[in-house]
N, C-alpha and C positions, 0 to 999 in steps of 0.2 A: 420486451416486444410481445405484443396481445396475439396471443395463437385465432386461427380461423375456425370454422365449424370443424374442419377436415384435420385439425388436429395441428396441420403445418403452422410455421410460424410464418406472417405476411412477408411479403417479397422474400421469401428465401425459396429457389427454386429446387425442385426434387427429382430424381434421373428416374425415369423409370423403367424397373424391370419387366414392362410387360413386352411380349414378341409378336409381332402379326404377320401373316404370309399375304401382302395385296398386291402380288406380282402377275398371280394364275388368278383369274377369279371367275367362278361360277353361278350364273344368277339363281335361287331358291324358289325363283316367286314365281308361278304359273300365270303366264305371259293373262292379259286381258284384253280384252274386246270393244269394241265398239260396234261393229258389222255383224249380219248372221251370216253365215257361210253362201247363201243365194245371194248376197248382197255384195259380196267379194268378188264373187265371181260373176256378176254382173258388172263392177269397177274395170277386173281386168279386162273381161269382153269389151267393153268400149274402149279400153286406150287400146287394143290390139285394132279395133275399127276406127278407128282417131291416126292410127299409125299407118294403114290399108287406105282409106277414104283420104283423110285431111292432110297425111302427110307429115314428113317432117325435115327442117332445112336444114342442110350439112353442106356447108362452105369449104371443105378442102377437099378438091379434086380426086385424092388417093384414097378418101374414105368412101364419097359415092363410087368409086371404081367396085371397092371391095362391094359395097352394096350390090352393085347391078351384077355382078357376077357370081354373087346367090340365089340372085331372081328377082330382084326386086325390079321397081321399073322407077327410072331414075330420069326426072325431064331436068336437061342441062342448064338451060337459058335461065330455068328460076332455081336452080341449084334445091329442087328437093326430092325429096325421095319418098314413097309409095313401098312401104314390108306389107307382104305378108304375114296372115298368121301364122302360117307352117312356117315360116321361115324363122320367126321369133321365139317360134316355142322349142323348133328343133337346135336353135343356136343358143338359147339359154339356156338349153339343157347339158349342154357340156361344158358347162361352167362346176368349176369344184364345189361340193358342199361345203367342205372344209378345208383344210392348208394351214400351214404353221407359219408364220413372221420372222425371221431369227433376228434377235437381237447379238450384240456383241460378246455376249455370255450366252449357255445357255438357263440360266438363271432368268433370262432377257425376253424369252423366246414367248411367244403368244401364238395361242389356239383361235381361229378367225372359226366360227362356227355358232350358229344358233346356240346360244343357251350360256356361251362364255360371252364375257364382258369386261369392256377396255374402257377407261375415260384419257379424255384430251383434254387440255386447258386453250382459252380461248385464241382464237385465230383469226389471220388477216386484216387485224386492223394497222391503219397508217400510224395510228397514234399511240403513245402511252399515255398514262400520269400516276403519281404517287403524290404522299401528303409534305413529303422532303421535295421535290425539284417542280411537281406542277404537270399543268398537261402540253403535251409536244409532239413534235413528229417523231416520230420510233427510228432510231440509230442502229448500228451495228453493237452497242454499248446495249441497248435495252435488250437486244436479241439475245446476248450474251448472259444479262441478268438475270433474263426468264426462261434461258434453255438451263441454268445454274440452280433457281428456284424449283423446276418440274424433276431435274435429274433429285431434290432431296427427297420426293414424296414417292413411295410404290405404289401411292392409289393411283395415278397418272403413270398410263404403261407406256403410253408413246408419244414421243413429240408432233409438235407441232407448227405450223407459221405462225406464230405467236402473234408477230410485230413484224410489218413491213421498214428493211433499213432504208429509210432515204437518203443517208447520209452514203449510198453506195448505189453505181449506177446502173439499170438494171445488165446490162449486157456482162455486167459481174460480178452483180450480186449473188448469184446463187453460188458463187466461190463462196465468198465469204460468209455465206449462211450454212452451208454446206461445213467449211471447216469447223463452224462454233457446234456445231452438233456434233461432229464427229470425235472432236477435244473434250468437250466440257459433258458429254453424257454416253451412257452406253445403252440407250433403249434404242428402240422402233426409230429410225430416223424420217422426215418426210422429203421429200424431193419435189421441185416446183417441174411443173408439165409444159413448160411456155416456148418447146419448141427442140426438136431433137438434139439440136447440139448442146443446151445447155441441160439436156436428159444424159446424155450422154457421159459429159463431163461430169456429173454428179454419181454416176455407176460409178467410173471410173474413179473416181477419190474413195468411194467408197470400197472396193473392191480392195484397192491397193491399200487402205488403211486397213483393212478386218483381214487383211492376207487371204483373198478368195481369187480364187482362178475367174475366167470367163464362162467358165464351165461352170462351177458354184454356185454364179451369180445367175445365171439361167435359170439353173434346176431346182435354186430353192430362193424365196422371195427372202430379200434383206430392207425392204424398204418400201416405200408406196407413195402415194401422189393422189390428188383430191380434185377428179372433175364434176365441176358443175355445168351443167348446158344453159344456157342461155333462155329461160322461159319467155314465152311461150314459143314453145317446138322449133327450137334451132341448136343446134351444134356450132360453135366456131372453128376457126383452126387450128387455136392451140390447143383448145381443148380435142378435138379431133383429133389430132396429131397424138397430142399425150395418149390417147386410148388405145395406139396404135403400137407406140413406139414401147408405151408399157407393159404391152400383153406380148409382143416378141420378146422382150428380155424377160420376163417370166417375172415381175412384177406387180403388185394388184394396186390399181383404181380402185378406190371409194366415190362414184358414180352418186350424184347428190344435186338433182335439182334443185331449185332453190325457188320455192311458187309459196307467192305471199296471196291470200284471196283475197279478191277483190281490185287485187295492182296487175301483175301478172299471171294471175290464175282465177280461174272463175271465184264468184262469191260464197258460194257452198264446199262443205267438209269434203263432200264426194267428188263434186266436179275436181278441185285442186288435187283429190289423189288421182281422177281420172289422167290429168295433164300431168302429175309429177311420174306416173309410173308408166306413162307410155314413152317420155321421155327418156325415162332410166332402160326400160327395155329397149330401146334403139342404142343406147350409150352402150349396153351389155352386150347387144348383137354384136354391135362395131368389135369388140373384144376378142370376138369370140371368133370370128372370121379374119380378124390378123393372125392370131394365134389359138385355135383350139387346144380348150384346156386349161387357158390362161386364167389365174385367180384374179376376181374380183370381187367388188361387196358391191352389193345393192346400198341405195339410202335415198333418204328424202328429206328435206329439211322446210317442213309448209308451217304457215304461222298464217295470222289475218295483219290487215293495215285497219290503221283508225280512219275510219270513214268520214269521220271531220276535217282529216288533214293527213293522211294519204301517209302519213309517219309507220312504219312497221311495229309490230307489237308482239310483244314475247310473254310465257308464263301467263298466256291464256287459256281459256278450253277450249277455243276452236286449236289451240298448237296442240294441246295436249288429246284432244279427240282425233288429229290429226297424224298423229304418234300413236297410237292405239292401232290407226286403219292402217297404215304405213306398217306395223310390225304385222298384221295379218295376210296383207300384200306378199311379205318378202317370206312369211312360213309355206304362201302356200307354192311360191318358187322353192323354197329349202335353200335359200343362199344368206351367209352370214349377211350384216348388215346394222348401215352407218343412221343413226339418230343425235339433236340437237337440241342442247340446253338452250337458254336465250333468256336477252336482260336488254330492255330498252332505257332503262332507266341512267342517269347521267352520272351520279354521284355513288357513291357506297354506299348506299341507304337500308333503309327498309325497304322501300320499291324492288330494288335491285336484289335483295335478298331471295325475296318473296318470290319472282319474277322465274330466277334461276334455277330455285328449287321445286318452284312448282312443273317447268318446262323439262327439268331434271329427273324428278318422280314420274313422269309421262313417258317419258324415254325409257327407264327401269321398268317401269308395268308393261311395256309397249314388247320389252326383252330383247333390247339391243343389246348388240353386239358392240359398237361401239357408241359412245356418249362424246362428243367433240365440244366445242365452248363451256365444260362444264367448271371452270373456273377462272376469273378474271377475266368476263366477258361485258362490256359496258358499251352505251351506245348504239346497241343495232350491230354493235361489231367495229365502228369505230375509233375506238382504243382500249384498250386492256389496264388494268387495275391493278397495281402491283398490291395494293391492301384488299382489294378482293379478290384477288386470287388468294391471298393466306385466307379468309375469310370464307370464302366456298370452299379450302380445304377440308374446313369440318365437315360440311352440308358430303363433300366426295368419299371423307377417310370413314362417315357414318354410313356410307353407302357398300363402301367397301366390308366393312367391320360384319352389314348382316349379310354377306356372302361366306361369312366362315362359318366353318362349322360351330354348333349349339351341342356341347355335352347333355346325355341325358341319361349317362350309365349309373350304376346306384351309387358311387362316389356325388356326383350332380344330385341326384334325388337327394342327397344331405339326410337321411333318415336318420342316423347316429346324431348328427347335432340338430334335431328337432326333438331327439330324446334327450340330449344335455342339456338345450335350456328349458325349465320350468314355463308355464301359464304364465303371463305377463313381464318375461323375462324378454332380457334381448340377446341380438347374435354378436353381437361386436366383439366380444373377447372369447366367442366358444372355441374352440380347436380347430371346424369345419374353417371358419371365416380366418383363424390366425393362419394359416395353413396356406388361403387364397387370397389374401387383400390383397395385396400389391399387387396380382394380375389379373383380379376376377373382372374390371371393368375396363371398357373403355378412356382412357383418359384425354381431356378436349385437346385442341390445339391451342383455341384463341378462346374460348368461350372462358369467363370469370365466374365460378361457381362459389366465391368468399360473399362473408352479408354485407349490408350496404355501409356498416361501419367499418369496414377493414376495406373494403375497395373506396370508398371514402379516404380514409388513409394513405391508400395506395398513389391515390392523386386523380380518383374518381374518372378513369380513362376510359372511352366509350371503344370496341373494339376495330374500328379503324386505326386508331393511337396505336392498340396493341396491336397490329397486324406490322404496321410500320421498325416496331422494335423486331419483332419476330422474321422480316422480308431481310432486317437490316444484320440478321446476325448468323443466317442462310448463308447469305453471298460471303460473309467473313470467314466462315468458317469451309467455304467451298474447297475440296482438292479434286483434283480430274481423277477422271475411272483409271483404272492399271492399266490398260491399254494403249491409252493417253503417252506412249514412249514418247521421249524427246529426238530419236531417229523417225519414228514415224511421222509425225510434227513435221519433224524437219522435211523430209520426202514429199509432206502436202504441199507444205510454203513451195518447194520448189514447181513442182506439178503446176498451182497455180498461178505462179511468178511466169512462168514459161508459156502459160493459155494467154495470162494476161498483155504479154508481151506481141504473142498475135493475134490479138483483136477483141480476146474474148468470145464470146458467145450472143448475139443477140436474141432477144425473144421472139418468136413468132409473131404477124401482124392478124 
C-alpha cells in the first residue's frame, strides 16, 4: 500500500496523542469596530428615545404591571408601554457582569462574561437531513442524535434546541427533550420558555437529576433559555413570561432580537441596531424588575433580506458589520452577550461553507461571548445538517484551537535546532521536531490533506461523504456521561410518566 505525503499509509487511520482544553475558552483577539464611540452612543440615545417616545408592545398583563410600577406609563387598551431612560439605564445596571453556568461537572462549568467564549450548534429548526435518510421533520430520534453528536465535541460548550421533535406533542415535548439532554450529555442544558409550567417542570427534572436543592437551583444558574421578541417592538407572552419566570429562579435569558433589515428592521446597519437594542433593553429591564440581580446576556442576532425576494441572508457584511455594532453596544453596557453564525444556503455546499464562516468570524471579531448556530445551520434555520454540523466542526474546533495558548518560551524559539540543522537543510528528523510531531499541530477533522492520487484511491470522496462516515461512527460509539445512573433514569421516567399522566404542561398562547 502507497504511503501519503504525511508518511501514513492511505486509509489506515492514526489515534492521536495530541490533548486540547476547548471546555473554558478565552478570546485573544481585541474585540473590533465598526462605530466611533460618538456613534455608539448616539445608537443607544435613540433606542432609549424609540423606547420613551414610540414605545414598545408587551402583551402579558404581569409584565406591563411590573413596568408601570417602575414608572413607566403604561396605556392598557393598546397594551404598550412608554420606559424611561432613567428607568432603563438604572435597571440594567444591576444586571451581573458576570456569573458562572454550572454544568453537570465542574469540568462543565462556563464563565458568561466579555472576553470568554461559548459556541452552540444550530437551532430551532423543524427539520433535519443527512446524505443516509434525506430531509424530514425533526423526531425525538434526531434530537437524540444531535444532542449525542455535540456532547463529543468540547468546542461546543452548551446545548442547544437543535431540532424541533414533531413526533411529540408540544404540551410534552419539553419532557422528552428535557430528558435527552439531561441522559445523553453533561453540558449547559437549554430549557424552552413557552410558559411557567412547562419552566417549571424543566427545573424541576433538572434539579432532581444533578441532585440540587431548590435552594441551589436559585442561587446558582444550571441552565438558560432563549428569548427573542417579536420585531419590530413587541414582547409576546411567552416570551414575557419566560423573562420573568427565569429571572425569579435565578436563571439567565439570552435576550436576542432577531431584526432582518429591510423585513423587520429598518434598511440601514444603524437603524437595525437602533431597533435590535431598544428591544433587548426593555427584554433586560423586564428581568431585572422580577428579579434584581438576575443573570442575563444581552444579544442580537440582525442580518439583511435579499431585496429581490424578501428570502433572509446570512454570511453577509451587512450581518457581519452588524455583529461588530452589536458587540460595541453590549461592551459599552458591560454585559456578557449572545452573537449568530448563519447559512442560507440549502445543501452543504460551498455557499453554505462560506456563508457560516464568514457570519462566524464576525461574531469572534465582534467578541462574543456566545456564538449560537455555529454549526449544522442550513436554510435560514430551517433544518440542521447532520454532515455540516461535522463539517463546521473544523471551521469551530479552528476557532477554538486559536483560543489556546501560543508557546513562545526558549524551548518554542527552537534556537538549538536552528543550530542543528545546517543552510539548506531541513527540520523533519532534527530532535526539536522528533520531540513535538505528534502534538505540535492541529490535526483536521474532516478536511483530506492526502495528494490527489491517494484520495483518488481512497474513492475520491468530497467531504460531505466523509462527514457522513464520521456523524455515522459518533453515535456508534456514544456512552452517556457517569451521571447518566440508571436510578436516576429511572426517577425521571417516573417524574415524567406521572406529569404526563395529568395533562402535561401546555405552552403559553
Amino acid at each position: 500500500m502507497r504511503k501519503t505525503r504525511s508518511g501514513r499509509r492511505a486509509g489506515q487511520a492514526q489515534p492521536s496523542a495530541r490533548r486540547t482544553n476547548y471546555r473554558q475558552l478565552k478570546n485573544p483577539f481585541t474585540p473590533q469596530t465598526i462605530f466611533s464611540d460618538d456613534e455608539v452612543a448616539g445608537i443607544h440615545a435613540t433606542s432609549l428615545k424609540v423606547l420613551e417616545e414610540l414605545g414598545i408592545k408587551v402583551l402579558l398583563p404581569e409584565a406591563r404591571a411590573l413596568f408601570k410600577a417602575a414608572g413607566a406609563r403604561v396605556d392598557e387598551p393598546s397594551q404598550m408601554v412608554y420606559l424611561g431612560r432613567e428607568i432603563v439605564e438604572a435597571t440594567v445596571a444591576t444586571a451581573p457582569r458576570s456569573f458562572i453556568l454550572h454544568g453537570a461537572t465542574p469540568e462543565r462549568d462556563l464563565e458568561m462574561a466579555l472576553g470568554t467564549l461559548s459556541f452552540q450548534s444550530g437551532a430551532g429548526a423543524p427539520n433535519v437531513t443527512d446524505l443516509k435518510r434525506g430531509r424530514r421533520p425533526g423526531t425525538m430520534r434526531d434530537v437524540t442524535e444531535l444532542t449525542q453528536l455535540v456532547q463529543r465535541f468540547d468546542a461546543i460548550q452548551m446545548l442547544s434546541p437543535g431540532v424541533e421533535p414533531q413526533d411529540v406533542p408540544p404540551h410534552l415535548r419539553h419532557y422528552a427533550f428535557t430528558r435527552v439532554q439531561l441522559t445523553e450529555s453533561d453540558k449547559i442544558p437549554f430549557v424552552f420558555s413557552r410558559g411557567t409550567g412547562q419552566a417549571l417542570d424543566a427545573f424541576e427534572m433538572l434539579a432532581d437529576f444533578r441532585g440540587l436543592t431548590d435552594d441551589d437551583l436559585r442561587g446558582r444558574p444550571h441552565c438558560y433559555t432563549i428569548i427573542n421578541t417579536n420585531s419590530p417592538r413587541q414582547i409576546d407572552i411567552p416570551m414575557a413570561q419566560g423573562l420573568i419566570d427565569f429571572a425569579r429562579h435565578g436563571q439567565p435569558s439570552i435576550v436576542t432580537p432577531f431584526c432582518l433589515m429591510g423585513a423587520m428592521a429598518p434598511v440601514t446597519v444603524a437603524g437595525a441596531l437602533v431597533l435590535s437594542h431598544a428591544e433587548a433593553l426593555a427584554a433586560i429591564t423586564l428581568t431585572q424588575l422580577a428579579q434584581s440581580g438576575a443573570p442575563v446576556l444581552y444579544g442580537s442576532f440582525s442580518s439583511n433580506v435579499d431585496m429581490k425576494s424578501g428570502a433572509p441572508a446570512f454570511g453577509t457584511p451587512e450581518q457581519v458589520k452588524a455583529s461588530l455594532g452589536t458587540g460595541q453596544l453590549a461592551r459599552m453596557l458591560g454585559l456578557p452577550w449572545r452573537n449568530a453564525a448563519g447559512c442560507a444556503a440549502n445543501i452543504n455546499d460551498a455557499q453554505a461553507a462560506h456563508e457560516t464562516e464568514i457570519s462566524a468570524w464576525g461574531a469572534l471579531m465582534a467578541g462574543a461571548t456566545v456564538i449560537i448556530h455555529a454549526a449544522g445551520w442550513l436554510e435560514g434555520g430551517l433544518s440542521v445538517s447532520y454532515e455540516k454540523f461535522i463539517t463546521d466542526m473544523e471551521m469551530v474546533q479552528v476557532m477554538a484551537e486559536l483560543c489556546t495558548p501560543t508557546p513562545a518560551d526558549a524551548a518554542a524559539q527552537a534556537f538549538e535546532a536552528l543550530k542543528e540543522v545546517p543552510p539548506g537543510g531541513h527540520f523533519f528528523g532534527c530532535a526539536h521536531t522528533m520531540e513535538r510531531f505528534s502534538t505540535a499541530f492541529y490535526e483536521p477533522l474532516i478536511a483530506d490533506w492526502s495528494n490527489f492520487g491517494t484520495w483518488s484511491e481512497r474513492g475520491a470522496q468530497d467531504a460531505s461523504t466523509r462527514a457522513t462516515a464520521t456523524w455515522e461512527q459518533i453515535l456508534a460509539d456514544h456512552t452517556r456521561p457517569a451521571a447518566a445512573t440508571g436510578d436516576r433514569i429511572a426517577a425521571l421516567d417516573a417524574f415524567i410518566d406521572k406529569r404526563t399522566q395529568e395533562g402535561g404542561a401546555p405552552p403559553s398562547d
